[in-house]
C-alpha positions in Angstrom: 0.0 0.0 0.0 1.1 3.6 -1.0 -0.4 7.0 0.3 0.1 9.9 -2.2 -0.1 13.1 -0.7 -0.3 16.3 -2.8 1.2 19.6 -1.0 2.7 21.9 -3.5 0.6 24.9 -3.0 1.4 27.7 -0.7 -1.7 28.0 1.1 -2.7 31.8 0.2 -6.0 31.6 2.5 -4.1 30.7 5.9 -1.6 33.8 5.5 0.6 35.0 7.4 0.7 31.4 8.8 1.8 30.2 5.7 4.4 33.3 4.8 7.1 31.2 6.3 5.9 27.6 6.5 4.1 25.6 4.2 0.5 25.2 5.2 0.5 21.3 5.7 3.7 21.8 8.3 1.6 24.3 10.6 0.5 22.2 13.6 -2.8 21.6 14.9 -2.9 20.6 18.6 0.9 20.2 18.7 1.6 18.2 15.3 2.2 19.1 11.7 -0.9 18.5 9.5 0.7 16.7 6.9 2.4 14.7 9.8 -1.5 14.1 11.5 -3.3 13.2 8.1 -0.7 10.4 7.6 -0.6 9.0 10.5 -4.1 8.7 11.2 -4.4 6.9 7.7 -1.5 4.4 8.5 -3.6 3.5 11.7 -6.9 2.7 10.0 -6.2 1.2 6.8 -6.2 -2.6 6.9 -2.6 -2.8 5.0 0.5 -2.3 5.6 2.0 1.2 4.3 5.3 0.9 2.6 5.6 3.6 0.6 4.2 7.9 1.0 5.2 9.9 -1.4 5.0 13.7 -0.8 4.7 15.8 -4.1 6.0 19.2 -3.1 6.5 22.6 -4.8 9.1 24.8 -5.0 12.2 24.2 -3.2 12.7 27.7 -2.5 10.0 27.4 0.2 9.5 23.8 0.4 13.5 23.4 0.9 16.1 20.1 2.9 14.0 20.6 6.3 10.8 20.2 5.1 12.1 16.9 3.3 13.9 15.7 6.2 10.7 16.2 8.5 8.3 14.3 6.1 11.7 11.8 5.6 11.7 11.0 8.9 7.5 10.9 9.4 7.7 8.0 6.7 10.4 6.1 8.6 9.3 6.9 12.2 5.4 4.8 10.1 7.9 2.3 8.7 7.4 3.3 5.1 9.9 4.6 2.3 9.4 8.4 1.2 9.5 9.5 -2.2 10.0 13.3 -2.6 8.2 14.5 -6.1 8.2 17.8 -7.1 5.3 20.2 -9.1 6.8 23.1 -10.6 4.1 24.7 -11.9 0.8 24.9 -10.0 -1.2 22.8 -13.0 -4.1 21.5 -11.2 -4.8 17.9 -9.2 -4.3 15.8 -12.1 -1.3 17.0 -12.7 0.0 17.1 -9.2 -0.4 13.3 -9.1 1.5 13.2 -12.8 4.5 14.2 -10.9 4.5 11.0 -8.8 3.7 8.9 -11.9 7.4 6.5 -10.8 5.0 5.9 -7.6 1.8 5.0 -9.3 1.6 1.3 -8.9 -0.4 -1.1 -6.5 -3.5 -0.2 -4.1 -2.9 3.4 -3.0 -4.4 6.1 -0.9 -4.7 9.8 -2.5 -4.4 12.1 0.3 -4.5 16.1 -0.4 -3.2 17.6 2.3 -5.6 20.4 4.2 -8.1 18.1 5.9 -8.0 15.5 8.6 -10.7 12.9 9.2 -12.2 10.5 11.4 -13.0 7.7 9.0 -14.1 4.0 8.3 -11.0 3.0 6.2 -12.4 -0.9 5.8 -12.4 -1.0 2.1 -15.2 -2.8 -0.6 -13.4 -6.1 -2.3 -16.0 -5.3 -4.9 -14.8 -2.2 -5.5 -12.1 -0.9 -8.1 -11.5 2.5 -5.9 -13.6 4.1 -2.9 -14.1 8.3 -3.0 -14.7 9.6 1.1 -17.5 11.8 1.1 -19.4 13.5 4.1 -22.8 14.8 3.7 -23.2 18.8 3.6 -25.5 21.2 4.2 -24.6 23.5 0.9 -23.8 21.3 -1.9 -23.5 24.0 -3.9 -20.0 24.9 -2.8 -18.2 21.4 -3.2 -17.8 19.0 -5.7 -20.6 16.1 -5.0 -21.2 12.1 -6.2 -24.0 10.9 -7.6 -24.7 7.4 -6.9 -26.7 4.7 -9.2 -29.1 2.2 -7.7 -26.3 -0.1 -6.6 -24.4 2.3 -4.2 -22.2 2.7 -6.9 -21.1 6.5 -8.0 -21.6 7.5 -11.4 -20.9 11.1 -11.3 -19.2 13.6 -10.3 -20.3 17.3 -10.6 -18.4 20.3 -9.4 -20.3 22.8 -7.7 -23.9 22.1 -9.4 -26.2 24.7 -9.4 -29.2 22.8 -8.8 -29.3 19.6 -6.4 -27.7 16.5 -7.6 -26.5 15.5 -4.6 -25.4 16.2 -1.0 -22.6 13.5 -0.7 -19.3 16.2 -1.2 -15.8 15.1 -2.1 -12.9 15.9 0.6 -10.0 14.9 -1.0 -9.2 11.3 0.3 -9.3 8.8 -2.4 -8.1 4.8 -2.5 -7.0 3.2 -5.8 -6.7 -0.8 -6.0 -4.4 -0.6 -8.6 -3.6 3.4 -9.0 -1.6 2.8 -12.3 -5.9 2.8 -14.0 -5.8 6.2 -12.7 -2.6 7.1 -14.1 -3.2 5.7 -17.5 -6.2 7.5 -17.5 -4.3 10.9 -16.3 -1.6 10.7 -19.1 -5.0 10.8 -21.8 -6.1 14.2 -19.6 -2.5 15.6 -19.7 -1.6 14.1 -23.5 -5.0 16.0 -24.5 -4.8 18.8 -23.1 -8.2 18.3 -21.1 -8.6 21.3 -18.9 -11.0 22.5 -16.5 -10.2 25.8 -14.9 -7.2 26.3 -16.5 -5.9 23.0 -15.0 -5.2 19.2 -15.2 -8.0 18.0 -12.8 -8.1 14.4 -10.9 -11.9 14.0 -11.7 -11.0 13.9 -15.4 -9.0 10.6 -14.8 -11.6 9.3 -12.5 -14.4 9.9 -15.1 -11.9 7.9 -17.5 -12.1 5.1 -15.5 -15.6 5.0 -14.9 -16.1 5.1 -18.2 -14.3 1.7 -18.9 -16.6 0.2 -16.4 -14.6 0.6 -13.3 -16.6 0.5 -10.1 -16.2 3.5 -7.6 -18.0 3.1 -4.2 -18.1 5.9 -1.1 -16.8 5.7 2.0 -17.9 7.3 5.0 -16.3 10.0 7.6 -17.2 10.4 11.1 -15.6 14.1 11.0 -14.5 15.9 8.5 -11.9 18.7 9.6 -10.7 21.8 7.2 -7.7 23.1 7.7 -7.9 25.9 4.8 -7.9 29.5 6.8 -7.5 30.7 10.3 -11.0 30.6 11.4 -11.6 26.8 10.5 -8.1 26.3 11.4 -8.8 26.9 15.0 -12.2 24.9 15.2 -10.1 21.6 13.6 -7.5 22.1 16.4 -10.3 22.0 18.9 -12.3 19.1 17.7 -8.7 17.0 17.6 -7.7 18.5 21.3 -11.2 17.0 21.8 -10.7 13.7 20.1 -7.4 13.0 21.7 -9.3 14.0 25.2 -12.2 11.1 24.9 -8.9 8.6 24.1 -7.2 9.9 27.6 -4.6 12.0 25.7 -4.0 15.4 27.2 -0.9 16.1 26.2 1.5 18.7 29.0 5.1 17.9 28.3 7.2 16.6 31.6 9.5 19.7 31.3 6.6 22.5 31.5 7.1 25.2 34.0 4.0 26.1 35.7 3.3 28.6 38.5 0.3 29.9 40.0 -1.1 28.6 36.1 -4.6 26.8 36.0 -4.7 24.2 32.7 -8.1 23.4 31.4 -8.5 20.3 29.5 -7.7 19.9 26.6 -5.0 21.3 26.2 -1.5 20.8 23.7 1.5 22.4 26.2 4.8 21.7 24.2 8.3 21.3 25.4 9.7 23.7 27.8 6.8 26.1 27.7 6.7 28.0 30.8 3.3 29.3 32.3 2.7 31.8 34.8 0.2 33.8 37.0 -2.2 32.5 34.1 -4.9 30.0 32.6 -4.8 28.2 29.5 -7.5 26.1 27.9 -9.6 24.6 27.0 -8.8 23.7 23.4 -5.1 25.7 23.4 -2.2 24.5 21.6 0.8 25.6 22.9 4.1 25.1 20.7 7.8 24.5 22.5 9.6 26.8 24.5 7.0 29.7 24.7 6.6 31.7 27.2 3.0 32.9 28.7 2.6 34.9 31.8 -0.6 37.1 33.4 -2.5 35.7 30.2 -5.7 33.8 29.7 -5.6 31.8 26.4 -8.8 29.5 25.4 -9.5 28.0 21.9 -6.1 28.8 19.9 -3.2 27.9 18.2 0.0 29.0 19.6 3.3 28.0 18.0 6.9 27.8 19.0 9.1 30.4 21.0 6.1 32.4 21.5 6.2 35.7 24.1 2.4 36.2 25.2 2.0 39.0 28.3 -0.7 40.3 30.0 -3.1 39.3 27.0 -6.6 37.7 26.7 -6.2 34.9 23.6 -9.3 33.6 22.2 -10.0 32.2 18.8 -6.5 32.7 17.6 -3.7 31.8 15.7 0.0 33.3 17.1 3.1 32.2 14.7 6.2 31.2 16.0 8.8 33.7 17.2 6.1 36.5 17.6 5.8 38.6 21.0 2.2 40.1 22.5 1.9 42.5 25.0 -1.4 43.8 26.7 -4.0 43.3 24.2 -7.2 41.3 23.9 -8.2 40.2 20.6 -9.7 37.2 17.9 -5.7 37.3 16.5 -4.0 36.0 13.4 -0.3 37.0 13.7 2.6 35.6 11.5 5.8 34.0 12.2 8.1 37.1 14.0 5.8 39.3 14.9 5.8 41.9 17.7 2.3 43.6 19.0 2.5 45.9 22.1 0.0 47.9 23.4 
């Protein structure tokens, strides 16, 4: 089994997070999504991963540490990474293209924005399974249509009128991925474009139309991670699924005085806490330092300086410094706010 994971683009809608890291490295309750997405999908799928391959875009931003960290995530899972890269931001379909040496055997598509909570047992009967999660605006996402049998037969990007309420999230499996490939190299040899790129669905609706047989499967929770706001509510709900497992995670070499934690909490290495409370539903990166602060419901990365501030709702990059305001916040990697 192989898990192909797509993360070229830059992430434009979670700036200034993403001015200095790539948007799948920013962590939600104390981990790297990229890191999250695939370990959750190692744990749940019934075979055993031996290859991810990470398809990344340009090395100026996604440079050696990025590769070393997604290196070492496929080793620390026992799996072999490939590192692809997209030079040009062509579309899905053509993301994919770029790990074409990959494309062999049952494998998992992956894009990597969103983490689930998902029934990962797979259909014998079926050739590849699209995860879905019923919405309450269809109109904004790409949807399935399904035949009598189950089975989808369609796939229609944002319809205007109801087709469906089944949307797509990005998580695919392929029993033999090369069908999809073959099927890609038509989209990409033929120029088939759709937006003014090479799109996945293309080679999906190739191989539906040589009778290969596409069933759903089902998430419990579907979690965006594509701007601040919806950033913050996925770290949350995973703070709250790693809660109901018993995980509250405060490192043995927090500093804590006079500090009230509320559960469930993320408190990294070395952070040190004082004359404050933090929680519920904070993240708190390694070797930050929080004192005469309240901070609830955030995202708070490494080597952080938070003073006399109320935090709710809020995303603080790494390296930044905050003094003496309360606010919703979204504040980049090295910044400095007084009041």
């Amino acid at each position: 089994m192989k898990i192909i994971v797509p993360m070229a683009g830059r992430g434009s809608r979670l700036r200034p997070h993403t001015l200095t890291v790539p948007k799948p490295l920013v962590p939600v309750a104390g981990m790297p999504i990229v890191h999250r997405l695939v370990s959750d999908i190692v744990d749940v799928v019934d075979e055993k991963v031996d290859e991810i391959a990470f398809i990344l875009g340009d090395p100026a931003f996604f440079g050696d540490d990025v590769v070393e960290s997604l290196t070492k995530l496929a080793s620390d899972l026992g799996a072999k990474a490939s590192i692809y890269r997209q030079d040009q931001p062509l579309g899905t379909g053509h993301a994919i293209m770029c790990a074409k040496d990959s494309l062999q055997g049952p494998a998992v598509i992956a894009y990597a924005d969103t983490l689930i909570q998902a029934d990962f047992k797979l259909d014998p009967a079926a050739d590849a399974v699209i995860w879905v999660k019923q919405v309450d605006h269809p109109e904004a996402y790409g949807v399935v249509k399904l035949n009598e049998n189950k089975e989808i037969d369609e796939l229609v990007e944002k319809p205007a009128e109801f087709v469906s309420d089944l949307a797509v999230i990005g998580i695919y499996y392929f029993k033999n991925v090369a069908e999809l490939k073959d099927e890609l190299q038509i989209v990409l040899d033929n120029n088939i474009i759709h937006g003014g790129e090479y799109q996945i669905n293309d080679g999906i609706k190739g191989m539906m139309a040589k009778g290969k047989v596409f069933k759903t499967g089902e998430v419990e929770q579907w979690m965006d991670c594509g701007n601040k706001k919806v950033t913050v509510e996925t770290n949350q709900q995973v703070l709250k699924n790693e809660h109901a497992k018993g995980n509250n995670h405060v490192a043995a070499s927090v500093q804590l005085e006079n500090t009230t934690i509320i559960q469930p909490c993320f408190i990294g290495e070395n952070v040190v806490i004082s004359n404050s409370v933090v929680g519920p539903y904070a993240s708190i990166g390694h070797n930050s330092i929080i004192t005469d602060s309240r901070v609830s419901n955030s995202i708070i990365q490494h080597e952080v300086k938070i003073s006399k501030g109320i935090i709710e709702n809020s995303m603080i990059g790494s390296f930044a410094e905050f003094n003496g305001l309360a606010r919703d916040l979204s504040i980049g990697d090295y910044s400095r706010i007084d009041e």
